[in-house]
C-alpha positions in Angstrom: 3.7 -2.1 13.4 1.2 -2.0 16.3 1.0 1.7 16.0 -0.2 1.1 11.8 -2.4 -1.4 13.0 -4.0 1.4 15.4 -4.2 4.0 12.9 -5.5 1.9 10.2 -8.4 0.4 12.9 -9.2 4.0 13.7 -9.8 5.0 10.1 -11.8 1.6 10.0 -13.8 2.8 12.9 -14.1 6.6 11.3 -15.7 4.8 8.1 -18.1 2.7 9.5 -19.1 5.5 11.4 -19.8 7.6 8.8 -22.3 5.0 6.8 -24.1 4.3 9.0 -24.6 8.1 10.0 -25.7 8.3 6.0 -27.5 4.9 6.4 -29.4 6.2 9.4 -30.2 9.4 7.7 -31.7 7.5 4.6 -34.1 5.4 7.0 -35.5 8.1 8.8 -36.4 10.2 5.2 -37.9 6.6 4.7 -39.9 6.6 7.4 -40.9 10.7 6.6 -41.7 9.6 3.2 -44.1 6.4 4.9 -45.3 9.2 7.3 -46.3 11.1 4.6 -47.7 8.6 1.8 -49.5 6.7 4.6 -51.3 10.0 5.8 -49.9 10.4 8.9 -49.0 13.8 8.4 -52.2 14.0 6.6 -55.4 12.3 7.2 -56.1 10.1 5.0 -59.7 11.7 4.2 -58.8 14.8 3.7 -56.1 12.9 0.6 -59.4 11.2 -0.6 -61.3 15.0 -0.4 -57.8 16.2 -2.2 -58.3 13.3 -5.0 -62.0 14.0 -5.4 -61.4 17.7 -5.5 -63.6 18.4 -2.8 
């Protein structure tokens, strides 16, 4: 029974592992996303120049 016990906490671990690999994944496209909208990536006068069509 100990050894079930094992092999069922191991397949625990192996989940939990793998969402929060997805979880992490999903906060840094986030955080790209923020980069992006918030003009990081971009200055945010040359977006206003963009929107103006200048």
């Amino acid at each position: 029974m100990n050894e079930e016990m094992l092999d069922l906490a191991l397949q625990r671990i192996a989940t939990l592992e793998q969402k929060l690999e997805k979880y992490y994944q999903l906060l840094n496209v986030e955080n790209e996303l923020g980069f992006i909208l918030k003009g990081t990536y971009i200055l945010e006068s040359d977006i206003e120049n963009i929107l103006e069509g200048e």
